[in-house]
C-alpha positions in Angstrom: 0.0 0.0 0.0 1.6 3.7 -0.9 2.1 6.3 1.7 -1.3 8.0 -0.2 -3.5 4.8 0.9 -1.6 4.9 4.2 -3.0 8.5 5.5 -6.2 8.0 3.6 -6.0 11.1 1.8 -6.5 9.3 -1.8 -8.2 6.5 -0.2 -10.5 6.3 -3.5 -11.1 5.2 -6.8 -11.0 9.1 -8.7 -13.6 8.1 -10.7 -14.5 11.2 -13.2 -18.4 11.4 -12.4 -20.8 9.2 -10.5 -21.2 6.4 -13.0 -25.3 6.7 -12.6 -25.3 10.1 -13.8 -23.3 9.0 -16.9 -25.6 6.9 -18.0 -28.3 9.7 -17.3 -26.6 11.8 -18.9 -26.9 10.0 -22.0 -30.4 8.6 -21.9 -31.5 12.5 -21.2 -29.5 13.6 -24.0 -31.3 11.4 -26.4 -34.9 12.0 -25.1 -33.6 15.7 -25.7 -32.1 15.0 -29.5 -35.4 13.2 -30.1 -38.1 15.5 -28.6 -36.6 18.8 -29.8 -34.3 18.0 -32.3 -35.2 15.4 -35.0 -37.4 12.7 -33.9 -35.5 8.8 -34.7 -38.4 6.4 -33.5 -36.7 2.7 -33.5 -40.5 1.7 -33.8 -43.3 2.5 -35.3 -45.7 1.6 -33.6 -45.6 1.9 -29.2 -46.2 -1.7 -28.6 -42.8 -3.1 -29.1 -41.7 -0.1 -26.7 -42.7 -2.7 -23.8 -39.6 -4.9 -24.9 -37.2 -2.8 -22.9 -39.3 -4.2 -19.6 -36.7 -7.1 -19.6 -33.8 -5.3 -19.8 -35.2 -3.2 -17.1 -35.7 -5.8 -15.1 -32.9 -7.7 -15.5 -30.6 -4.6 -15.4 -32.9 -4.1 -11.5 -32.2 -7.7 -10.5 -28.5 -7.8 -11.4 -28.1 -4.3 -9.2 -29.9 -5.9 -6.1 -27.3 -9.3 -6.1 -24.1 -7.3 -6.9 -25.7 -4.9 -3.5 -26.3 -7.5 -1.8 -22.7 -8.7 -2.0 -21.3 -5.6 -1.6 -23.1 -5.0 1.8 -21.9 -8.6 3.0 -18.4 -8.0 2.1 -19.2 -4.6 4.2 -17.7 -2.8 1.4 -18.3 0.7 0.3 -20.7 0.8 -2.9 -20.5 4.6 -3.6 -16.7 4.9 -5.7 -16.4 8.4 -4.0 -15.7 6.3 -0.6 -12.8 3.8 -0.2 -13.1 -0.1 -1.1 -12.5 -2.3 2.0 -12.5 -5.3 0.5 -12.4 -7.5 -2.8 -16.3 -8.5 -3.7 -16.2 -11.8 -5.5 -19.3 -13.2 -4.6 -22.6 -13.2 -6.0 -22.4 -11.4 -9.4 -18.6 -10.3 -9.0 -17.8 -13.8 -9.3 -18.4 -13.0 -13.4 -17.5 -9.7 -13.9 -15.5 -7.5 -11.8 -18.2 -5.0 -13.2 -22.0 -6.5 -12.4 -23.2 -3.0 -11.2 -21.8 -1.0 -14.5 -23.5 -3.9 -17.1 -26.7 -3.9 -14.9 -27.0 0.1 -15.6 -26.0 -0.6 -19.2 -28.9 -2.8 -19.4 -31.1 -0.8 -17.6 -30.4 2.0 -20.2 -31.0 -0.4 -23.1 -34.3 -0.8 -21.9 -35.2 2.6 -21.0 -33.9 3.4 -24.7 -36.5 0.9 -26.2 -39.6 2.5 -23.6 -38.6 6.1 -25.3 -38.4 4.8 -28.6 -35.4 7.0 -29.9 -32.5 5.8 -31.6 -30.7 9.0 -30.3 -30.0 7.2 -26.9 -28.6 3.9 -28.7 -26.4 5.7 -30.6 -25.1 7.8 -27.5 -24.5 4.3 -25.2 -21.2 4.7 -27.5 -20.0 7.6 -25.8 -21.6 6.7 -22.5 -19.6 3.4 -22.0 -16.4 5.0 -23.6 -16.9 7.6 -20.6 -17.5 4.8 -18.4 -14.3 2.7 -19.1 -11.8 5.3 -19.1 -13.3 7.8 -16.5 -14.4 5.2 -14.0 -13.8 1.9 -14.8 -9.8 1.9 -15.2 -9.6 3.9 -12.7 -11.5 2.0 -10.6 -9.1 -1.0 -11.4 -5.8 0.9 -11.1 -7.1 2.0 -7.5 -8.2 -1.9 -6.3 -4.1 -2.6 -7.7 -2.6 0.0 -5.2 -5.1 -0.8 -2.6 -5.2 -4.7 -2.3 -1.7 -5.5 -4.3 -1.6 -9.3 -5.4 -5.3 -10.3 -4.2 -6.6 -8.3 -6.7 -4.4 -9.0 -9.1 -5.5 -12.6 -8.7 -9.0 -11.7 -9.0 -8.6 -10.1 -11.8 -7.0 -12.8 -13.8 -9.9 -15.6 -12.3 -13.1 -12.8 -13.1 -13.2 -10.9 -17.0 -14.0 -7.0 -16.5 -17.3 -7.3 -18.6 -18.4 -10.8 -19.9 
């Protein structure tokens, strides 16, 4: 551990922005491109807009397990706080990332429910964002934090899928 983790003064990941709001971000921007800019339906009709219900749910479920695990390893979920431990239970023991895909599928489905392809073509940018401003920084902090563990974690569990 470095003499910054030491005193606790950098005790944290230095993600660029809270990773929900990223992903808000770029679902608002699309509703925003589609209602006052130029509409982009993906359908044309509003029943198929229900298919996003799925990845909703999914996206929900996914969240509630990788909590779940976080809380039992009593382990900080908010980035902005430091990690106290290495979460490779429940949906960590697949990706080192469950709670960033569950958003990303989350966001899927709320792009089908607005019907736009605006917000597809923004989850570009969004998960671009995502991986360099919070993800990699995420893993270079867990390296200086917990050394060979998580070094070993991350060679057993892929980042995504």
């Amino acid at each position: 551990m470095d003499q910054e983790l030491a005193n606790g003064s950098k005790d944290r990941a230095g993600v660029i922005a809270p990773p929900p709001l990223i992903f808000l971000g770029g679902i608002l921007l699309g509703i925003a491109l589609d209602r006052w800019g130029r509409p982009w339906p993906i359908f044309a009709s509003a029943g198929p807009r229900w298919s996003g219900l799925a990845a909703i749910v999914a996206g929900i479920a996914i969240i509630v397990a990788g909590r779940k695990a976080m809380l039992a390893a009593e382990t900080n979920i908010n980035p902005f706080k430091p990690t106290t431990a290495i979460v490779s239970s429940g949906p960590f023991r697949f990706t080192r990332n469950p709670l960033y895909l569950s958003v990303t599928l989350i966001y899927l489905g709320l792009t089908l429910a607005v019907n736009t392809w605006w917000a597809f073509l923004l989850l570009g940018p969004v998960l671009l964002f995502i991986h360099f401003g919070v993800v990699l920084r995420e893993e270079r902090y867990l390296e200086r934090r917990f050394g060979e563990s998580y070094r070993e974690y991350r060679l057993r569990v892929r980042r995504y899928l």
